[in-house]
C-alpha positions in Angstrom: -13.5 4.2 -25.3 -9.7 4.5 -24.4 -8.0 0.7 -25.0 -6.6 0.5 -21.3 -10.3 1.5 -19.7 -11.7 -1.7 -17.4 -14.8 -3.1 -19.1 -15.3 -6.1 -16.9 -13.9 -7.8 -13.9 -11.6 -10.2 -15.8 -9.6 -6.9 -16.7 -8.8 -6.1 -13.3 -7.0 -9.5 -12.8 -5.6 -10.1 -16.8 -2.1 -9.8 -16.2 -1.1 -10.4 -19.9 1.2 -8.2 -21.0 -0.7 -4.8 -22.9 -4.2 -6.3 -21.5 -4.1 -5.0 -17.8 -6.3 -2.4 -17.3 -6.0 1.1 -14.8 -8.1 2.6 -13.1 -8.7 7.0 -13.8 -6.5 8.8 -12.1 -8.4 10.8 -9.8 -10.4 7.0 -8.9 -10.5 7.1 -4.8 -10.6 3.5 -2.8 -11.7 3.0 0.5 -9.6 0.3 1.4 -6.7 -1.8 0.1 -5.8 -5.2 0.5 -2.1 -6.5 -0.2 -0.6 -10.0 -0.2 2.4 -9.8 2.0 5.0 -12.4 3.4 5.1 -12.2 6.6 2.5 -10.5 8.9 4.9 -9.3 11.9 6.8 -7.6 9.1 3.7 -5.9 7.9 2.9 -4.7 11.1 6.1 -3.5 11.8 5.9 -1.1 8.4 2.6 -0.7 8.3 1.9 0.5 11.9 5.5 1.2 13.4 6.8 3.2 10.5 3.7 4.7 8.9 1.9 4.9 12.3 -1.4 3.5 11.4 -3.1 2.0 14.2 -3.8 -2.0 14.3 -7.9 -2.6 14.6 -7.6 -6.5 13.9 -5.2 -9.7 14.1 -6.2 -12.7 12.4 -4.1 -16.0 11.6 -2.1 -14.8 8.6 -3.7 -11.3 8.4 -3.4 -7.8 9.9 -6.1 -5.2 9.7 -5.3 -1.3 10.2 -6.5 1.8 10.0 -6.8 5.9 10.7 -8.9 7.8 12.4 -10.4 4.8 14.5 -12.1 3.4 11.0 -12.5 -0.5 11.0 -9.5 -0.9 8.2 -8.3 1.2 6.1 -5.5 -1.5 4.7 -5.2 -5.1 5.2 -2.5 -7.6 4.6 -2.5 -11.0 4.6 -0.2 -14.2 3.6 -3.3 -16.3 2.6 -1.6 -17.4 -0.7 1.8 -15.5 -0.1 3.4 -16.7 3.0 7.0 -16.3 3.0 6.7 -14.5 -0.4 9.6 -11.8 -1.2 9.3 -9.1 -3.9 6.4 -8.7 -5.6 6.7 -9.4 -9.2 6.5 -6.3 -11.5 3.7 -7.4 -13.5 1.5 -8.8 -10.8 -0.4 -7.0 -7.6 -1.4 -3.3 -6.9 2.4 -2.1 -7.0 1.7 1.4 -5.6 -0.5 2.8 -2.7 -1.7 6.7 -2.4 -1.9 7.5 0.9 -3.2 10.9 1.8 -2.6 12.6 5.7 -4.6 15.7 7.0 -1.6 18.1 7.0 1.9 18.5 5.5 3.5 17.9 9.0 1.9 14.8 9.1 3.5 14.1 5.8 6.8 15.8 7.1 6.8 13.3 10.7 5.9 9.7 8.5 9.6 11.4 6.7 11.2 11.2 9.5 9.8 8.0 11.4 10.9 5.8 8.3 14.4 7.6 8.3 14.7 6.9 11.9 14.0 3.4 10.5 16.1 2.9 8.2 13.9 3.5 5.4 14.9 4.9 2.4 12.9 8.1 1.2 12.2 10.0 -2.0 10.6 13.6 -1.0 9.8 16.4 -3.1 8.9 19.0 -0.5 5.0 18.0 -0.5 5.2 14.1 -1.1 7.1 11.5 0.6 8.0 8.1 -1.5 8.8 4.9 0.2 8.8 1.2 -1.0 7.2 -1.4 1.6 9.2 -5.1 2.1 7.4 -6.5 -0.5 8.1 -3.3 -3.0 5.2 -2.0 -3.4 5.6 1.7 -3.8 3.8 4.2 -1.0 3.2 7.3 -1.6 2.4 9.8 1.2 1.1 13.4 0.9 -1.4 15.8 2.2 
């Protein structure tokens, strides 16, 4: 057994330096949650530059999705209010996000440009941080 494979819950949330786990590579999840600092400002990424659609909004939490699916992502400021950016060590830190078609990939581009958003693209996937710099990565 490789020494960064999870072998029980603990090692998903060990954040000790060498300990933390990862999951495969090709692992696929449903849904993500993240810890955010300010709902508005999630909404305002989440669904105004990346064009998800909002399905839920709850006292410090916002619930979105693709596709009319319940939620694909969530964000909330349950223990994170006000927070700024995420520590290194702590948290997801990076978010795969796969679109139907390289023109969808091509029009998220250009909606965070128009945003202001800086982007990193190498022709099939597009590379933006969120506000709270967790990395999001966008292809088809």
């Amino acid at each position: 057994m490789a020494s960064n494979c999870i072998t029980t819950a603990r090692d998903v949330v060990d954040t000790t330096p060498g300990r933390r786990g990862s999951l495969p590579d090709q692992t696929i999840l449903g849904h993500v949650h993240l810890k955010v600092g300010d709902t508005a400002r999630a909404k305002d990424f989440y669904a105004g530059t990346l064009g998800f659609d909002v399905t839920a909004e709850l006292p410090g939490a916002l619930f979105v999705s693709a596709g009319g699916y319940h939620h694909h992502m969530a964000m909330n400021t349950w223990t994170s209010q006000g927070v700024g950016l995420r520590a290194p060590a702590l948290g997801l830190g990076r978010v795969d996000i796969v679109v139907p078609t390289p023109d969808d990939v091509a029009d998220l581009d250009a909606r965070a440009r128009a945003h202001g958003i800086q982007t990193r693209e190498d022709g099939a996937t597009v590379e933006l941080d969120d506000p709270w710099g967790n990395l999001v990565r966008v292809s088809a």
